[in-house]
C-alpha positions as CSV (number, residue, x, y, z in Angstrom):
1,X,0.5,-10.9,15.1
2,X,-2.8,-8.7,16.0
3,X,-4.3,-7.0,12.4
4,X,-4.4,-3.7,13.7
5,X,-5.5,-2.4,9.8
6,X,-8.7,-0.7,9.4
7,X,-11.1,-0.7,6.1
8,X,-10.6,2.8,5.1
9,X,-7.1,3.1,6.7
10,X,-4.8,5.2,4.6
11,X,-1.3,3.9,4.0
12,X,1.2,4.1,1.2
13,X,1.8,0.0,-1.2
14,X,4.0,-1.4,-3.7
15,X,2.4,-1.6,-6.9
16,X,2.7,-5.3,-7.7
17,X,2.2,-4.5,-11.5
18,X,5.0,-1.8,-11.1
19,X,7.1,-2.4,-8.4
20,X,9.2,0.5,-8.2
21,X,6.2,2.2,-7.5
22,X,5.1,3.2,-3.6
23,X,1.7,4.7,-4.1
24,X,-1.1,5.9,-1.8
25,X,-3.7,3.8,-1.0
26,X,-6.1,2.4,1.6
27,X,-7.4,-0.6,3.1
28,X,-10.6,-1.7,0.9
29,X,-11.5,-5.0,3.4
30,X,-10.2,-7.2,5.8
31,X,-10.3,-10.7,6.3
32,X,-8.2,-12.1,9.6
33,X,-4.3,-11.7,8.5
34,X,-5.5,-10.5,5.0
35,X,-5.9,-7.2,3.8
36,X,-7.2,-5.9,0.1
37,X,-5.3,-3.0,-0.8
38,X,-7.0,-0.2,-3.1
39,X,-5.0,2.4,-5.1
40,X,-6.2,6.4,-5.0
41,X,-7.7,7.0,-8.3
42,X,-6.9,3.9,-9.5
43,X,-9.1,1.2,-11.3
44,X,-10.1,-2.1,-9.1
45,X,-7.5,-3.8,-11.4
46,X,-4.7,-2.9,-9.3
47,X,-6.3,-4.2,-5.9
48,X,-4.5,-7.1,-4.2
49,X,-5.0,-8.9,-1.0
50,X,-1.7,-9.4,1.3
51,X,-1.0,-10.5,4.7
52,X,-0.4,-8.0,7.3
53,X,3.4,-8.8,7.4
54,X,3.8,-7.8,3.9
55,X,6.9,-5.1,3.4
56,X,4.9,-4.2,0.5
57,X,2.6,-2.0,2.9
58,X,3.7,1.0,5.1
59,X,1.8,3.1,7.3
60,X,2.0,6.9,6.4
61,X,3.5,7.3,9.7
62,X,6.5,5.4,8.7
63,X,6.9,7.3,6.2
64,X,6.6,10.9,8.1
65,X,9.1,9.7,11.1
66,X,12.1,7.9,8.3
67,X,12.2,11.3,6.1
């Protein structure tokens, strides 16, 4: 599968530390199927690197065309 994420792309994550929680974030680096996610206004704590094919990550797209 192509990694079509972009450093600086905004999406919406999982919180892995609190998983009902679906927050915004963005896309701090990439690293062939690996992205590091970053939390808005979050400490670097919370950052976590997942493969592209994670459900924990969804475009803000998604989100805008399923509500």
């Amino acid at each position: 599968m192509e990694n079509k994420f972009k450093i600086g792309q905004r999406l919406e994550a999982i919180d892995r530390k609190y998983p009902t929680y679906c927050c915004v974030a963005f896309v701090k680096d990439v690293r062939g199927d690996q992205i590091l996610i970053s939390f808005d206004g979050w400490g670097d704590g919370y950052d976590y690197w997942c493969s592209i094919n994670t459900p924990e990550v969804l475009f803000i797209e998604f989100i805008i065309t399923i509500t």
